[in-house]
KOLMAR-126436 format. One record per residue (C-alpha): chain; x, y, z; residue number from 1; residue in three letters. Coordinates in steps of 0.25 Angstrom, whole numbers. Layout:
<lolums>
+-----+-------+-------+-------+-----+------+
! mol !    px !    py !    pz ! seq ! type !
+-----+-------+-------+-------+-----+------+
!   A !     X !     Y !     Z ! NUM !  ala !
...
+-----+-------+-------+-------+-----+------+
</lolums>
This chain:
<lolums>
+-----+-------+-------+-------+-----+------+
! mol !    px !    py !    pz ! seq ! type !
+-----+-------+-------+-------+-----+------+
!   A !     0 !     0 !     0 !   1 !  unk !
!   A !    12 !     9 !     4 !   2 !  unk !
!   A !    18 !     6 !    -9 !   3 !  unk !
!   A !     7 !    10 !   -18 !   4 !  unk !
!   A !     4 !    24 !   -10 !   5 !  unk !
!   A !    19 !    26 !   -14 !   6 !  unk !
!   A !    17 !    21 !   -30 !   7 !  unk !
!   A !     5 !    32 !   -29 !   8 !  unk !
!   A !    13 !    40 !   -24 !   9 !  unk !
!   A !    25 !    41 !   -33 !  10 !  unk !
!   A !    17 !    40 !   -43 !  11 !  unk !
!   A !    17 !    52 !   -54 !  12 !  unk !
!   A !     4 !    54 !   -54 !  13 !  unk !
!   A !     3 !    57 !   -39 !  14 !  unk !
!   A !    16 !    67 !   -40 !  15 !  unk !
!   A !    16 !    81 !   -37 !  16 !  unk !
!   A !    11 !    90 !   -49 !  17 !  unk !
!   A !    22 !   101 !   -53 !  18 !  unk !
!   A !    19 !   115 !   -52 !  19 !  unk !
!   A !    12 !   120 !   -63 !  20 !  unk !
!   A !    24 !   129 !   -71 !  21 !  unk !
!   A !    20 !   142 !   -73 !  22 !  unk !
!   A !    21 !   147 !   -88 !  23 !  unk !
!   A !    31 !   157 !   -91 !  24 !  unk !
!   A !    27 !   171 !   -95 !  25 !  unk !
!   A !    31 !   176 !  -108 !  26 !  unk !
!   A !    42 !   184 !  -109 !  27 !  unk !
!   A !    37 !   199 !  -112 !  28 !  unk !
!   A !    40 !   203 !  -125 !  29 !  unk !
!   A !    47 !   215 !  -127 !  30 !  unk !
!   A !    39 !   228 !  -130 !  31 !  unk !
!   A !    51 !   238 !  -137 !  32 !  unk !
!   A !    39 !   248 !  -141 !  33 !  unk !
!   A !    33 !   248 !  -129 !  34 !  unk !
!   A !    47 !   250 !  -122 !  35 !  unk !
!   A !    51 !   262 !  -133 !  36 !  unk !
!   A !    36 !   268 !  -130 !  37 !  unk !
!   A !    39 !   267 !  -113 !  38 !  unk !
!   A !    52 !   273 !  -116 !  39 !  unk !
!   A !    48 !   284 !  -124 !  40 !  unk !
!   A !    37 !   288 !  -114 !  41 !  unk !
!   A !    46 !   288 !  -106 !  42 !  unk !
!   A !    55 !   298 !  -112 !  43 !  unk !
!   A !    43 !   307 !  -112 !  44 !  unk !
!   A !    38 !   307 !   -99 !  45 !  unk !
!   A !    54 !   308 !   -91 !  46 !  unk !
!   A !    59 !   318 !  -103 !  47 !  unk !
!   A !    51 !   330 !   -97 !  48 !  unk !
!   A !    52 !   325 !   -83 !  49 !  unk !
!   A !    67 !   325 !   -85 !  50 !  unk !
!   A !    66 !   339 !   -90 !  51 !  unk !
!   A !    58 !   344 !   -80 !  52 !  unk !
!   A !    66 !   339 !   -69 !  53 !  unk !
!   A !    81 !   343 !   -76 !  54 !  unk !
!   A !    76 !   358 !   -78 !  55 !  unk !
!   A !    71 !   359 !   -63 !  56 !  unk !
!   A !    85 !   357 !   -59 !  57 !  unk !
!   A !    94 !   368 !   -69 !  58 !  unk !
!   A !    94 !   382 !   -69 !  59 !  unk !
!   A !    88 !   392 !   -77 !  60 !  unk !
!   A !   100 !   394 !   -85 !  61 !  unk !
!   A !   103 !   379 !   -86 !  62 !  unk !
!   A !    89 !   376 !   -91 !  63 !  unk !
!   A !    92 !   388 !  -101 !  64 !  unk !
!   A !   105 !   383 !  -107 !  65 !  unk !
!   A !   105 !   367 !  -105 !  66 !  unk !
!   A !    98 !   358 !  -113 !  67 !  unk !
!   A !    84 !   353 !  -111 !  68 !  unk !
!   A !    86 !   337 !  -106 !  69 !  unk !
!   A !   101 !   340 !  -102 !  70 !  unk !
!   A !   102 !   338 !   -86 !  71 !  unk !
!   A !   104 !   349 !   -77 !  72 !  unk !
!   A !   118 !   354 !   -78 !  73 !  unk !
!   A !   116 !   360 !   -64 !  74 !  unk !
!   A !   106 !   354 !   -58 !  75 !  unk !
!   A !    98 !   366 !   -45 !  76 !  unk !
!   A !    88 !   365 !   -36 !  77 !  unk !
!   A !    85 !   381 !   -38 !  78 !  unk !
!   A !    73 !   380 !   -46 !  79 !  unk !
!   A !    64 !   370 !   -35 !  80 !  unk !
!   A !    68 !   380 !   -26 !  81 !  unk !
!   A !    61 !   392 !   -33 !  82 !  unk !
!   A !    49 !   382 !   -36 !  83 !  unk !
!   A !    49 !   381 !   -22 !  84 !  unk !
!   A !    52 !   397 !   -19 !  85 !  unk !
!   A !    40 !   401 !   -27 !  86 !  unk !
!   A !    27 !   393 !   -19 !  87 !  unk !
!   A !    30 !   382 !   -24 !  88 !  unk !
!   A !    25 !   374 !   -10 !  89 !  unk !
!   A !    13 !   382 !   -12 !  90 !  unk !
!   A !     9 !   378 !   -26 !  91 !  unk !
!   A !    11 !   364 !   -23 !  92 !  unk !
!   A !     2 !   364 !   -10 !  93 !  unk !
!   A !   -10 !   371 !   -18 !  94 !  unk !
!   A !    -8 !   359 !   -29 !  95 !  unk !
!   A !    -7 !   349 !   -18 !  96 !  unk !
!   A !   -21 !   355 !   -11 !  97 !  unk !
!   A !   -28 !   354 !   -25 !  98 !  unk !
!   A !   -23 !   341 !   -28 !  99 !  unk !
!   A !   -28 !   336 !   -17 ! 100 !  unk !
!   A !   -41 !   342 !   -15 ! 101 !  unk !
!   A !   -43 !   338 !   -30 ! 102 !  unk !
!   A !   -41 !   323 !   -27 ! 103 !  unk !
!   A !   -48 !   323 !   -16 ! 104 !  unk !
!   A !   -60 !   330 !   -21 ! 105 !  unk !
!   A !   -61 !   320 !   -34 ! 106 !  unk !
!   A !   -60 !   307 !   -26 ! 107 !  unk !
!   A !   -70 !   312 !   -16 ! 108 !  unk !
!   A !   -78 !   315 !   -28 ! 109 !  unk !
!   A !   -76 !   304 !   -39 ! 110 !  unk !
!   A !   -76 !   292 !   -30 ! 111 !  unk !
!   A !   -90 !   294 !   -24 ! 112 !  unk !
!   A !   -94 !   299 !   -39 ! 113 !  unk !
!   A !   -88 !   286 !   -46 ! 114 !  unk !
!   A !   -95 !   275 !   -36 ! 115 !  unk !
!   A !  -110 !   281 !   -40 ! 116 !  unk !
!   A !  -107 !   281 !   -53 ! 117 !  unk !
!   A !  -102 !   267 !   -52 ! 118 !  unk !
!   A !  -112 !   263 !   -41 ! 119 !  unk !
!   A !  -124 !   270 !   -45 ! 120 !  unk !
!   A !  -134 !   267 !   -53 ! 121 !  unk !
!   A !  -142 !   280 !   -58 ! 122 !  unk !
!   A !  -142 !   288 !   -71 ! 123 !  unk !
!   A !  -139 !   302 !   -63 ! 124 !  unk !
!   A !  -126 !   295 !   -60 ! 125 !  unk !
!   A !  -122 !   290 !   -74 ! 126 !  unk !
!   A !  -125 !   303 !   -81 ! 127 !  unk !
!   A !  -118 !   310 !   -69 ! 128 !  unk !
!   A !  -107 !   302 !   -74 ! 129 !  unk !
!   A !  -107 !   305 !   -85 ! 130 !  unk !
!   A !  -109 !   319 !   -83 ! 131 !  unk !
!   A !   -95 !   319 !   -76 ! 132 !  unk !
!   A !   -87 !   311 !   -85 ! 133 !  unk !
!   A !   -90 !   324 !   -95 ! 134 !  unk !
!   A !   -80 !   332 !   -86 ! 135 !  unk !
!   A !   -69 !   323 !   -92 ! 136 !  unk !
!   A !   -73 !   328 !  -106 ! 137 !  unk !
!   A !   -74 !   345 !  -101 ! 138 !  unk !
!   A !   -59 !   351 !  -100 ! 139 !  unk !
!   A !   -56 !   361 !   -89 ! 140 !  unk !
!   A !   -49 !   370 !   -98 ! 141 !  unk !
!   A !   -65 !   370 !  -105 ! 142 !  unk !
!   A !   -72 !   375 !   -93 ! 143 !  unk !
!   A !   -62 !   384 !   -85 ! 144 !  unk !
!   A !   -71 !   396 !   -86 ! 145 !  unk !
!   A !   -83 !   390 !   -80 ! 146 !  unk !
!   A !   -71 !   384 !   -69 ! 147 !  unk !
!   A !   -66 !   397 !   -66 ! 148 !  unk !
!   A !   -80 !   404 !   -65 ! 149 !  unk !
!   A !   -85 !   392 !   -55 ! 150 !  unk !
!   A !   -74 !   392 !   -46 ! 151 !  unk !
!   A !   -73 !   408 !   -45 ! 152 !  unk !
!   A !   -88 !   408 !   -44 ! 153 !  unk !
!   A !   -86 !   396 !   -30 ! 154 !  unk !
!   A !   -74 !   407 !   -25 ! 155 !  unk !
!   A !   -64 !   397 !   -27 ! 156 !  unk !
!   A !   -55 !   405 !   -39 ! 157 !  unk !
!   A !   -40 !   406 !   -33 ! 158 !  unk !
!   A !   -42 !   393 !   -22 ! 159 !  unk !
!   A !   -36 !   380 !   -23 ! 160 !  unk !
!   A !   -51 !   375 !   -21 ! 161 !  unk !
!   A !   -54 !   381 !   -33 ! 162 !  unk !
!   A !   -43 !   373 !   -42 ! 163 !  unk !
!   A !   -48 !   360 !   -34 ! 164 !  unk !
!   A !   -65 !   361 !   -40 ! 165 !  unk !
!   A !   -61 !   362 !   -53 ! 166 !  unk !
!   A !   -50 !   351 !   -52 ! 167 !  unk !
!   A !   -60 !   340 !   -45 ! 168 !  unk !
!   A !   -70 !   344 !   -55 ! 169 !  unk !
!   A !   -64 !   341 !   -67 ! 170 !  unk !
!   A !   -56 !   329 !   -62 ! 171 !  unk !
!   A !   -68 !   323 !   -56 ! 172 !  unk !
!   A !   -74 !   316 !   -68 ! 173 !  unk !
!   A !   -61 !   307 !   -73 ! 174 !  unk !
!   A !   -60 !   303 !   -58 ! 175 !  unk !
!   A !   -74 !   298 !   -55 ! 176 !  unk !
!   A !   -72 !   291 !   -69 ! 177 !  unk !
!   A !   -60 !   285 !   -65 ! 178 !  unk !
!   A !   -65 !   280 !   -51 ! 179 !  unk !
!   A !   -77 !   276 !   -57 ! 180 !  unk !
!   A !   -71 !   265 !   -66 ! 181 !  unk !
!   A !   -63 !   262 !   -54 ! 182 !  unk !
!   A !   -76 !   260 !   -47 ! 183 !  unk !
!   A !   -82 !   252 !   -57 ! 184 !  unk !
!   A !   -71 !   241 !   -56 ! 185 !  unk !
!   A !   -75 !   237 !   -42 ! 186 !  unk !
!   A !   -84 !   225 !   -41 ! 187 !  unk !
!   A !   -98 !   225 !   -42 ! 188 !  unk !
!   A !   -99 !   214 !   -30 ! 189 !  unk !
!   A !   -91 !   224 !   -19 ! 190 !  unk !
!   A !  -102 !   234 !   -21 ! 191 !  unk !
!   A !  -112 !   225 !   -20 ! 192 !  unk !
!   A !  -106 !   216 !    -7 ! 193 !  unk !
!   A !  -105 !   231 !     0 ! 194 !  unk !
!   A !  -120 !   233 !    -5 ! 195 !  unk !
!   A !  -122 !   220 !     2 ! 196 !  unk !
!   A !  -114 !   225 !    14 ! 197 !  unk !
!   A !  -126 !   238 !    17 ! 198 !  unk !
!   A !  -113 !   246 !    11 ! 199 !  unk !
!   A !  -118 !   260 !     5 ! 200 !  unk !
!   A !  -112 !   270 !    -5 ! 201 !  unk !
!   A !  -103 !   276 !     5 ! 202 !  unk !
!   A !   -98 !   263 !    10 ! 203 !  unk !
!   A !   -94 !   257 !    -1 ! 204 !  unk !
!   A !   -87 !   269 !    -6 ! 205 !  unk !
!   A !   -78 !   268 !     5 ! 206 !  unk !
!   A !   -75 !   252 !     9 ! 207 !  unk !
!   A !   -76 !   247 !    -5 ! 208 !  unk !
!   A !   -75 !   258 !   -16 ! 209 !  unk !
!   A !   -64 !   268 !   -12 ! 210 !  unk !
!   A !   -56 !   254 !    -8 ! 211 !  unk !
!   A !   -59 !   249 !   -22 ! 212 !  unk !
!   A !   -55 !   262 !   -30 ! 213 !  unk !
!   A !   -42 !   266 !   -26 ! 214 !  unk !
!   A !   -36 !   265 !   -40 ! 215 !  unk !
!   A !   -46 !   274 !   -44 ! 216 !  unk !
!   A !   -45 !   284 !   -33 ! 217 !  unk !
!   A !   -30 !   284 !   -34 ! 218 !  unk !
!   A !   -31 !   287 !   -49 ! 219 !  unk !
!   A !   -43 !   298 !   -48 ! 220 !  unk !
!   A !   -32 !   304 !   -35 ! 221 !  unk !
!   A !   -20 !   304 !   -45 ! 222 !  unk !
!   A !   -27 !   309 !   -56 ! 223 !  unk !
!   A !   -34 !   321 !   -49 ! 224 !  unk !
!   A !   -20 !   323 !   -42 ! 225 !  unk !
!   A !   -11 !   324 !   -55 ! 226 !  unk !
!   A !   -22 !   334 !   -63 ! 227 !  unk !
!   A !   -24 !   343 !   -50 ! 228 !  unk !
!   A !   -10 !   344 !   -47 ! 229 !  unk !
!   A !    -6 !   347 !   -62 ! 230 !  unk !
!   A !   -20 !   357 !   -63 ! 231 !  unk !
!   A !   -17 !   369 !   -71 ! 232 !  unk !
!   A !   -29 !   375 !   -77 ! 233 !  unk !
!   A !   -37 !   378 !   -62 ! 234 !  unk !
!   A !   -26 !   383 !   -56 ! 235 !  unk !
!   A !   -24 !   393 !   -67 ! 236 !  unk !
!   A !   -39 !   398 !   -69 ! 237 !  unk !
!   A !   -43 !   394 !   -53 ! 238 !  unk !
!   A !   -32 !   401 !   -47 ! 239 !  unk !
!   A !   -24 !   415 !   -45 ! 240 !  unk !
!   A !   -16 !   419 !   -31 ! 241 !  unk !
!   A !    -2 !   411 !   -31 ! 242 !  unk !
!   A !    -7 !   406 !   -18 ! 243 !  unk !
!   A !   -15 !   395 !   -26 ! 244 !  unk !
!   A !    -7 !   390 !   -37 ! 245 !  unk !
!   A !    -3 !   377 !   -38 ! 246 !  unk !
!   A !     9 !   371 !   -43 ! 247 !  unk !
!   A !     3 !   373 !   -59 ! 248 !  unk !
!   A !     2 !   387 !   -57 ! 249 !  unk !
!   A !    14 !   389 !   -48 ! 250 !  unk !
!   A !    23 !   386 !   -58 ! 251 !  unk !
!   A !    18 !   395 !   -65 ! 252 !  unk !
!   A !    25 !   406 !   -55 ! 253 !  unk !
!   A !    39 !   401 !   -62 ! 254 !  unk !
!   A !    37 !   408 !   -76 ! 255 !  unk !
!   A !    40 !   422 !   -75 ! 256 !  unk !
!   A !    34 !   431 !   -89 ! 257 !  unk !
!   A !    45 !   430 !   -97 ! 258 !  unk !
!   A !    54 !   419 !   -92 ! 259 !  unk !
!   A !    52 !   406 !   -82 ! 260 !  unk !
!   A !    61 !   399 !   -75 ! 261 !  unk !
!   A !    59 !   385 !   -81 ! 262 !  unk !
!   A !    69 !   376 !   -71 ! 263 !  unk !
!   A !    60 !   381 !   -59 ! 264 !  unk !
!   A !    47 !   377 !   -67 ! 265 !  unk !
!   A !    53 !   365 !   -68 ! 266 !  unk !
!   A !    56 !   362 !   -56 ! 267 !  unk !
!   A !    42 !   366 !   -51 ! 268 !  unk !
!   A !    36 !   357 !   -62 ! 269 !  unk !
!   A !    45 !   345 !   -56 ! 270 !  unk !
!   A !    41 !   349 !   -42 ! 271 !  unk !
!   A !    25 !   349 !   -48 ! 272 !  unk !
!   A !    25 !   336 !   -54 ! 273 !  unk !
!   A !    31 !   329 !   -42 ! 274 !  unk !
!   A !    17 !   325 !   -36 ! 275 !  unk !
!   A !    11 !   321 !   -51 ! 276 !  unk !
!   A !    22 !   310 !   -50 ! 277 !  unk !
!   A !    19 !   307 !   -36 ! 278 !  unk !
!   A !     4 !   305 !   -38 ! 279 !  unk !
!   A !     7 !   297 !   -51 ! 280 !  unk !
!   A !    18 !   287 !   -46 ! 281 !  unk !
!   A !     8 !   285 !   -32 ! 282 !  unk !
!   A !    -3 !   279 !   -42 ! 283 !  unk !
!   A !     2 !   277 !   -53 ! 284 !  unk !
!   A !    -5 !   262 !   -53 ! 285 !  unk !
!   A !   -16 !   266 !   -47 ! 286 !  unk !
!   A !   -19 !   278 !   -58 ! 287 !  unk !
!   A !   -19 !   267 !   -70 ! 288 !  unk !
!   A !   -27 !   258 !   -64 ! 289 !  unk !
!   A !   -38 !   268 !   -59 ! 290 !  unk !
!   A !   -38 !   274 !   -72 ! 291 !  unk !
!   A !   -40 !   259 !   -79 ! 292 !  unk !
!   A !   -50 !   256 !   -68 ! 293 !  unk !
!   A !   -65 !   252 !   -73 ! 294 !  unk !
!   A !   -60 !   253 !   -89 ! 295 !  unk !
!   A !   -57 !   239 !   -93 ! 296 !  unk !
!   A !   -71 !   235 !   -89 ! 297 !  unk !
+-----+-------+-------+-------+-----+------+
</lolums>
C-alpha cells in the first residue's frame, strides 16, 4: 500500500505544475519624429526662458552691446534690487489677494452649480446651463464697456474687489464645465447607496462629492490661479492709484516715455512667472486628468 502511494506520488502527473511564464513585452520601437517634435518643443519653450533669465542678470549696457542668446559676460543682481525698490512687494501682494479671492470665489460657485446640473432633473437647469456655457463664446475684451460701467455704478472702480467680480465672472463657465464632466464620472450606484443612506443634497456634496472630484477641483483651482494672476485687461480699465496694481501693471512703472530699462523688466518678469511654474509643476497630473474627466464617455 506504502508503495503505490509513492508510485502516485512520483508520478508526472501528480508533479508540481511550473509557474506560468510570463510573455515578454515587446520592445518599444523607436519613435525619431516624435523625439525630433519633443525636441524641437523644447527649444521653443527653454529658448525665451533662457532669454528671460540671461537678460535679468546684465546690465543695461551689457544687454546694449552683447548679443541676444550670448551669456551674461557680468553677471549683477542690481536689477531685482530696483524690482524690489520700486513696490514690487506691494504689486505682488495685490495679485496674490485676487488670485485667491478669484479661486476661491469660483470653486464656491461652480461645484455646487456643476452637482445640479448633474443631479438634477428639470428643464430650468439645463437651459440654465446652457445659458452659461455661452460665457465661454463672449470675449471680455467684447464687453469692457458695460464692465466698467457695472463696476463703477456698484462703487468698486480702483478696489482689488472690483478686479476679483469681473474675473469670477468670466471664468466661471469653463469651471463649472469642467467640474461637471468630473462629476458625471462618479458612479451612479454612490448617489444612490447615499440616497438610501437619508443622505440629502448637502450631505452628499460634502462626504461623497467633493472627496470624489478632487481632480476637477485642482484643475478648476489651477486654471482660475494662472488667468488671474497673469490678468491684464481689468486691472488696466478697473483700476488707477499705484496702490492697487498688481504685478501686470507694476511692471509697467519700469518704462519710462522715451527709454526702458529692459534688464530690470526682465527681472520682474522672472520674479512674476515664479508662482505660474509653481501652480503648474504642484498639478500638473491632476490639471490633465480633470480636463480629460467625463470626455471619453
Amino acid at each position: 500500500m506504502t508503495a503505490s502511494l509513492d508510485r502516485v506520488t512520483a508520478s508526472p502527473r501528480h508533479a508540481a505544475a511550473p509557474p506560468p511564464r510570463r510573455r515578454a513585452r515587446p520592445p518599444r520601437r523607436a519613435n525619431p519624429l516624435a523625439a525630433l517634435g519633443a525636441l524641437m518643443w523644447l527649444v521653443v519653450v527653454a529658448l525665451p526662458l533662457y532669454y528671460l533669465v540671461a537678460v535679468s542678470l546684465r546690465t543695461r549696457e551689457d544687454y546694449l552691446t552683447d548679443g541676444a542668446l550670448s551669456p551674461p559676460t557680468s553677471p549683477t543682481l542690481d536689477n531685482y534690487a530696483t524690482v524690489f525698490d520700486s513696490g514690487f512687494e506691494r504689486y505682488l501682494l495685490n495679485t496674490a489677494v485676487v488670485t485667491a479671492a478669484s479661486v476661491t470665489l469660483v470653486l464656491v460657485l461652480a461645484l455646487p452649480a456643476a452637482y445640479a446640473i448633474v443631479r438634477g432633473r428639470g428643464r430650468l437647469l439645463r437651459a440654465g446651463f446652457s445659458l452659461l456655457l455661452l460665457g465661454l463664446a463672449i470675449p471680455a475684451q467684447a464687453v469692457i464697456v458695460p464692465v466698467y460701467l457695472i463696476i463703477t455704478r456698484m462703487r468698486l472702480y480702483d478696489s482689488l474687489t472690483g478686479i476679483v467680480v469681473p474675473t469670477v465672472a468670466f471664468l466661471l463657465p469653463m469651471s463649472v464645465l469642467v467640474l461637471t464632466s468630473t462629476l458625471r464620472d462618479i458612479p451612479e450606484e454612490l448617489y444612490e447607496a447615499m440616497e438610501l443612506d437619508g443622505g440629502g443634497p448637502a450631505r452628499t456634496l460634502r462626504t461623497l462629492v467633493i472627496p470624489l472630484s478632487r481632480p476637477g477641483l485642482v484643475t478648476v483651482g489651477i486654471y482660475v490661479a494662472v488667468n488671474a494672476w497673469n490678468g491684464f485687461l481689468f486691472p488696466l480699465v478697473l483700476t488707477q492709484s499705484q496702490d492697487q496694481r498688481v504685478l501686470t501693471m507694476g511692471l509697467w512703472s519700469l518704462q519710462g516715455q522715451y527709454t526702458s530699462n529692459v534688464p530690470a523688466l526682465m527681472a520682474a518678469m522672472t520674479l512674476s512667472v515664479l508662482p505660474v511654474f509653481l501652480f503648474y509643476a504642484l498639478g500638473r497630473r491632476r490639471l490633465v486628468s480633470g480636463l480629460t474627466a467625463g470626455f471619453g464617455k
